[in-house]
VONUMAR-456527 format. One record per residue (C-alpha): y, z, x; residue in one letter. Coordinates in steps of 0.25 Angstrom, whole numbers, padded with zeros to 4 digits, always signed. Example, Ala and Ser with C-alpha at 12.3 -4.5 7.8 and 13.67 -1.06 7.14 Angstrom:
REM residues 2
-0018+0031+0049A
-0004+0029+0055S
//
This chain:
REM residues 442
-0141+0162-0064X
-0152+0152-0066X
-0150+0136-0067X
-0152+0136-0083X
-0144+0149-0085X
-0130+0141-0076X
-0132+0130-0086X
-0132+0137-0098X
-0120+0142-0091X
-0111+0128-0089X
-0118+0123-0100X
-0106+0130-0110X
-0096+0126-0098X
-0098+0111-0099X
-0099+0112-0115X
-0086+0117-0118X
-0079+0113-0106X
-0077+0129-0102X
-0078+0133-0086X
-0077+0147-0080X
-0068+0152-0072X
-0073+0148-0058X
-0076+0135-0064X
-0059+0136-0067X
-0055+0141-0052X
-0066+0128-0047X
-0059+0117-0055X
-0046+0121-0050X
-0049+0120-0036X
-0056+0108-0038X
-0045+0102-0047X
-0035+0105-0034X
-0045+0101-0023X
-0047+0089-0033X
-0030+0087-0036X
-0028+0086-0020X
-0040+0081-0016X
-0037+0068-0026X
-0021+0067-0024X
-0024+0065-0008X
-0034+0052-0012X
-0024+0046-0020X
-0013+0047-0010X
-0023+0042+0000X
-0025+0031-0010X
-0010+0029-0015X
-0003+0029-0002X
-0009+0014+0000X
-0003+0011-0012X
+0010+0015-0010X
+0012+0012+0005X
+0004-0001+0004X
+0013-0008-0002X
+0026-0002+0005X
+0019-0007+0019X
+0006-0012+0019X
+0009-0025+0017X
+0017-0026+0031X
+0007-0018+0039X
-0007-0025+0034X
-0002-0038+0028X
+0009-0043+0036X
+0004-0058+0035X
+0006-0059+0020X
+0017-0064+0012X
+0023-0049+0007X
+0019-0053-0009X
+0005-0056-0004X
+0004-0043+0005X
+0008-0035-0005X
-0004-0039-0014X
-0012-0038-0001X
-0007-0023+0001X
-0009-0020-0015X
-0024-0028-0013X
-0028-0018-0002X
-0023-0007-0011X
-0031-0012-0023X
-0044-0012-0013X
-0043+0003-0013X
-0045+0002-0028X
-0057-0008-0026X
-0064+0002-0019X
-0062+0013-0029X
-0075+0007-0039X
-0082+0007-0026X
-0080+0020-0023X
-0081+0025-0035X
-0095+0019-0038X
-0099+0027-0026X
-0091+0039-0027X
-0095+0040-0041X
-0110+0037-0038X
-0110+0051-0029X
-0100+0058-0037X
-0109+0058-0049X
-0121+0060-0040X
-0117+0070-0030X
-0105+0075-0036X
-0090+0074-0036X
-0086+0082-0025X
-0093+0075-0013X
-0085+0062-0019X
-0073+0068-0017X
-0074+0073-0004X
-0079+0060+0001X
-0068+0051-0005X
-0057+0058+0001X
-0062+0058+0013X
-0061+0043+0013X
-0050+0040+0007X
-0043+0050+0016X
-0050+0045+0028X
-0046+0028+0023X
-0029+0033+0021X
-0029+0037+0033X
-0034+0027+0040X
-0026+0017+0032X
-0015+0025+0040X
-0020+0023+0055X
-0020+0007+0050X
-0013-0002+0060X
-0004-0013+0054X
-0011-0027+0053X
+0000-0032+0065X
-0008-0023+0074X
-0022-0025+0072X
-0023-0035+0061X
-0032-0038+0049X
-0040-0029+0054X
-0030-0016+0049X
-0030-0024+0035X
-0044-0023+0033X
-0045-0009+0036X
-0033-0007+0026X
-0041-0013+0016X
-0054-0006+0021X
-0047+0009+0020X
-0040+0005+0006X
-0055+0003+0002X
-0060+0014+0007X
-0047+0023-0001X
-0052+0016-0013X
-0066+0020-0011X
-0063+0034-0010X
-0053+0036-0023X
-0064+0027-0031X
-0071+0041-0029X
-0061+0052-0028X
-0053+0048-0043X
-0065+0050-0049X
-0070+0061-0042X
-0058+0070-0042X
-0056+0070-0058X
-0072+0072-0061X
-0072+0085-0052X
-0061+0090-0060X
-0063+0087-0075X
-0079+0091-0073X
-0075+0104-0069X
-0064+0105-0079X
-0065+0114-0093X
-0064+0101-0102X
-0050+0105-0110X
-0044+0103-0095X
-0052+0091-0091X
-0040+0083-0092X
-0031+0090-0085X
-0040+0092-0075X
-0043+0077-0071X
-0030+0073-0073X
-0025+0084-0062X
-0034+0073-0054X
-0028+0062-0059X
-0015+0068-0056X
-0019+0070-0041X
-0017+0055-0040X
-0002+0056-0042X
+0000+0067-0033X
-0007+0058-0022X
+0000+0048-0027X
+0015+0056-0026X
+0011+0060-0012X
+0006+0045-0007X
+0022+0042-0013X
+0028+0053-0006X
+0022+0047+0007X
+0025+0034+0003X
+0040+0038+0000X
+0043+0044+0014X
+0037+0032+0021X
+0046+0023+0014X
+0058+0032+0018X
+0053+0027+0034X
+0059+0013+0040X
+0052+0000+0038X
+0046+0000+0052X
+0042+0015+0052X
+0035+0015+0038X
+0027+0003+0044X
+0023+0008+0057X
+0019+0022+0054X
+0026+0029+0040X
+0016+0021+0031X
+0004+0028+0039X
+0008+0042+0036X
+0004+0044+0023X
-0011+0038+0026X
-0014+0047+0039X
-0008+0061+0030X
-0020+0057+0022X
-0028+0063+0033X
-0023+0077+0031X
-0023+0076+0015X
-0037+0073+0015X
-0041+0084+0024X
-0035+0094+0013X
-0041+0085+0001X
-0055+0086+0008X
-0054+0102+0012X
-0051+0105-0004X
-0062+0095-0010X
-0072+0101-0002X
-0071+0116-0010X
-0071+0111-0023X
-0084+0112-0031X
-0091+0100-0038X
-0087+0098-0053X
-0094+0106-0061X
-0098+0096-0072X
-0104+0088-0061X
-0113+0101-0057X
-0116+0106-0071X
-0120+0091-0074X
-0135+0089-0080X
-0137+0078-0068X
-0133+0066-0060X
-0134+0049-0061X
-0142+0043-0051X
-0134+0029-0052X
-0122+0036-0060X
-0113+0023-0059X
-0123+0015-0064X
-0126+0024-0076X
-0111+0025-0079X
-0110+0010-0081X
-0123+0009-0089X
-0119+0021-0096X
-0104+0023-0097X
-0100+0008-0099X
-0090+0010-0109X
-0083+0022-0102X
-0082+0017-0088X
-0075+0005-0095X
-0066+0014-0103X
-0062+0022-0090X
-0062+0005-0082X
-0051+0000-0092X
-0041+0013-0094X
-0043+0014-0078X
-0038+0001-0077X
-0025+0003-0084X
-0022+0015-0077X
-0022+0012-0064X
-0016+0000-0064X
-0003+0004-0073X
-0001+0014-0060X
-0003+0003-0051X
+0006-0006-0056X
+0018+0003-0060X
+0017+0011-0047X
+0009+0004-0035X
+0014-0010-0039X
+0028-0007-0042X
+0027-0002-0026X
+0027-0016-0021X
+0033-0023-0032X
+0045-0015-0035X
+0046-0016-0020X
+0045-0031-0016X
+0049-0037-0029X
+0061-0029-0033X
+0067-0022-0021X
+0065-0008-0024X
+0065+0002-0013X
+0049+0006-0010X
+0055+0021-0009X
+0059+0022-0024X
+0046+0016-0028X
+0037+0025-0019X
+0047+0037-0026X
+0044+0032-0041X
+0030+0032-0039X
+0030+0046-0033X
+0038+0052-0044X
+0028+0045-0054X
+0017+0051-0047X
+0023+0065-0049X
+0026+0062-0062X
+0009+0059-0063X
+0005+0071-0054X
+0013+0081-0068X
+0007+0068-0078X
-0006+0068-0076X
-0012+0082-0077X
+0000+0082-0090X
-0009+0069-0096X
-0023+0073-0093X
-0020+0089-0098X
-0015+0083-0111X
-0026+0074-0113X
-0035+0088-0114X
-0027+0089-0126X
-0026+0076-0133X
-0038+0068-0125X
-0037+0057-0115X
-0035+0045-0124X
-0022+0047-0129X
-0015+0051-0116X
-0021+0038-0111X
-0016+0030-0122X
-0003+0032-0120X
-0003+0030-0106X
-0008+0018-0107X
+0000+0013-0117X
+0012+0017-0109X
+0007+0009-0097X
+0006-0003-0103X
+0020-0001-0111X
+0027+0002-0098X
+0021-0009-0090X
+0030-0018-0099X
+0041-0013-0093X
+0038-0007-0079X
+0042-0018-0072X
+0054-0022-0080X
+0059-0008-0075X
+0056-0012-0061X
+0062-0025-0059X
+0075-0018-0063X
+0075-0013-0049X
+0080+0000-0052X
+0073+0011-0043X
+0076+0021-0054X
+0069+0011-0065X
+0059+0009-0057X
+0055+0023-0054X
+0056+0027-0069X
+0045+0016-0072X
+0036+0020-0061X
+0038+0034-0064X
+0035+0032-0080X
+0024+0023-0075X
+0016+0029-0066X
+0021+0043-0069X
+0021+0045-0084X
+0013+0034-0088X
+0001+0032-0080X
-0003+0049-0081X
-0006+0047-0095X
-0017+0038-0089X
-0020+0045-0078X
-0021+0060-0082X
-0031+0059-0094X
-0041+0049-0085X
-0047+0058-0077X
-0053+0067-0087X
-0055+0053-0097X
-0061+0046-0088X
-0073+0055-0083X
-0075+0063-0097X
-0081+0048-0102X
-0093+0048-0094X
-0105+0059-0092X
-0106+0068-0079X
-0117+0060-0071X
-0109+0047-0072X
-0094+0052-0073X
-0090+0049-0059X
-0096+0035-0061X
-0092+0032-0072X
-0076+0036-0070X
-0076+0028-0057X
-0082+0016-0060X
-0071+0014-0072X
-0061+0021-0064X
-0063+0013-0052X
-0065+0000-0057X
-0053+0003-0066X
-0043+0008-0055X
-0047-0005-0045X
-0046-0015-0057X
-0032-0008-0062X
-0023-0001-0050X
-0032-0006-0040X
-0027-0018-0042X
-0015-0018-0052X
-0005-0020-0041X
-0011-0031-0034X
-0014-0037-0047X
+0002-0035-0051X
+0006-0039-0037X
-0002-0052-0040X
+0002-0054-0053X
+0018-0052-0050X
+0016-0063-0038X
+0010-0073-0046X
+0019-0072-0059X
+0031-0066-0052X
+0033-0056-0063X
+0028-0042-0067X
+0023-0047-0082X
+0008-0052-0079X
+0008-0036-0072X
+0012-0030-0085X
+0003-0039-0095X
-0008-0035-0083X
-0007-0021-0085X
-0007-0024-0100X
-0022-0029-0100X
-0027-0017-0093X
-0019-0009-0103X
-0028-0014-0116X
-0039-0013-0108X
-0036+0002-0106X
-0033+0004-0120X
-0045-0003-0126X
-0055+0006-0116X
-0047+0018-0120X
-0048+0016-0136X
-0064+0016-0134X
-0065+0027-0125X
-0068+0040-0130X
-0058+0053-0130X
-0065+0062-0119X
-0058+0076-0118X
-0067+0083-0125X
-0080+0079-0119X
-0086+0088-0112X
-0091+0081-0096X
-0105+0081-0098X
-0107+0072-0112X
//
């Protein structure tokens, strides 16, 4: 068949959003080498967050004042975040060029080479600042990597998707996130079960180095999957895509900046936050907290795909409205739950939160987000306001909150924070367009 006679072809494909049947068998595979593929980098990227604050602050900043090292341990997590524009300018750059396969193949092998290093660390009484700054150096270099990988996962997935399903695809993506997350828990929740000592010396370490043979398994299934096929049926390629994003596709990349925003950091602060300050502040046992957010993440893992399948139905908007609404309303009492100090309470709220809550967010994004911006420039035009959204919002909502709760000693300036990225959300998302019945190559 000639060149002319396969265009005529896809052609119809890419018009009505049908694919064939060995299309079908391809997308499954890539949506499974892309599920596990993406839950290994984000427990790569989550098991800082959720260790970091149970030890960290002993083993690389002992000679701080404990409030002051816990916003040190919650500033080196939020460097991992910093990263994540940077790397999704040049992950972005390739991945529109080249194409998305070779992105993520590369960025998991450096975030899986950067975990387990961060797990051959020696504690600063050993060797020093020196292990701090490597910390800090590999937490960059994790970040680097997933400000490649989140964008680079879900494109492979809705661009070879029949459009009626392109929500459920990408949000059985998104839903990898939680499944990473659930497992980094899991870890997290047998360490804490070791004594003080041990869990210092060697239990924190464990779940780093198993990153090793996670990402030997990620790497093996990426490596069979084909490129998406939008990306190869595509009329042609950027030379500076990032640049003609920004020129280009201002106002979408500010829509996705602003509903990032919110997102992120109403995860961050009703799970990643309540780590240390439920801990710390009001006594809770850090096993009860590391068991809430797991069962919230397996409540997301069902949630999500549930959110992004239904808004095939009734578009990404709506979903998306109400989750947001529900953040903000809960936030108003999230932490009057907590400092009740009931581990029951407590683990309802995070649950409700981070498991109910934030999939409405979650699950319709990663079909919204990349349906608002033509082929040659999705990739960059997803991660620029995805990244800079995620390190502005969950990058640093905990040290922000950790900040704000030393300096006013009470967790009202937290809420009316989360507020103000919450009308900022809701304003990008009253001028953004429905998109679930756009076909990838407008």
């Amino acid at each position: 068949m000639s060149t002319n006679d396969q265009i005529a072809v896809a052609a119809p494909k890419l018009i009505t959003g049908q694919a064939s049947n060995a299309d079908k068998a391809a997308h499954r595979k890539l949506l499974i080498a892309g599920a596990i593929g993406t839950t290994i980098e984000w427990y790569d990227f989550f098991i800082y967050g959720l260790i970091g604050p149970l030890a960290f602050e002993r083993l690389f900043f002992p000679k701080v004042d404990p409030t002051v090292g816990t916003i040190a341990v919650f500033a080196t997590f939020a460097v991992g975040f910093i990263a994540r524009p940077l790397g999704g300018l040049v992950f972005g750059h390739f991945g529109d060029r080249v194409g998305r396969k070779s992105v993520l193949l590369t960025t998991m092998l450096i975030m899986g080479l950067a975990t387990m290093l961060i797990g051959f660390l020696p504690a600063y009484e050993a060797v020093g600042i020196a292990t701090t700054v490597a910390l800090v150096f590999l937490r960059f270099l994790q970040g680097f990597a997933l400000g490649g990988e989140s964008t680079a996962a879900g494109l492979m997935a809705i661009e070879s998707a029949e459009k009626k399903s392109r929500g459920l695809s990408g949000s059985i993506i998104q839903a990898a996130g939680p499944i990473g997350v659930v497992f980094a828990s899991l870890s997290t929740l047998l360490i804490t079960k070791l004594p003080e000592a041990e869990l210092l010396s060697w239990g924190w370490r464990v779940p780093f180095v198993a990153s090793g043979i996670l990402v030997g398994i990620g790497l093996y299934l990426r490596y069979g999957i084909d490129e998406s096929r939008t990306f190869r049926e595509s009329a042609g390629v950027s030379q500076l895509p990032a640049l003609e994003a920004m020129k280009k596709h201002t106002k979408p990349i500010l829509i996705v900046f602003f509903i990032e925003l919110a997102q992120t950091s109403y995860f961050y602060l009703t799970a990643i936050f309540t780590l240390a300050y439920a801990t710390r502040e009001l006594g809770i046992a850090r096993d009860v907290l590391a068991q809430a957010v797991l069962i919230a993440n397996v409540f997301g893992l069902f949630l999500v795909p549930l959110f992004g399948a239904w808004s095939d139905k009734i578009g990404r908007k709506p979903i998306y409205a109400v989750g947001l609404a529900a953040a903000a309303l809960s936030m108003l009492v999230f932490y009057h739950v907590l400092a009740l100090q009931s581990p029951l309470l407590i683990t309802v709220a995070i649950i409700v939160a981070a498991g109910i809550i934030h999939p409405m967010m979650f699950g319709p994004e990663g079909s919204f987000f990349p349906e608002l911006f033509p082929t040659a420039v999705r990739f960059s035009g997803v991660s620029i306001g995805k990244q800079f959204g995620t390190v502005l919002g969950g990058g640093i909502a905990p040290l922000v909150a950790a900040s704000l709760y030393a300096r006013y000693g009470t967790t009202t300036a937290i809420t009316a924070y989360y507020f103000v990225l919450a009308v900022g959300a809701g304003i990008a998302l009253t001028v953004a367009a429905e998109t679930k019945d756009r076909t990838l190559n407008d």
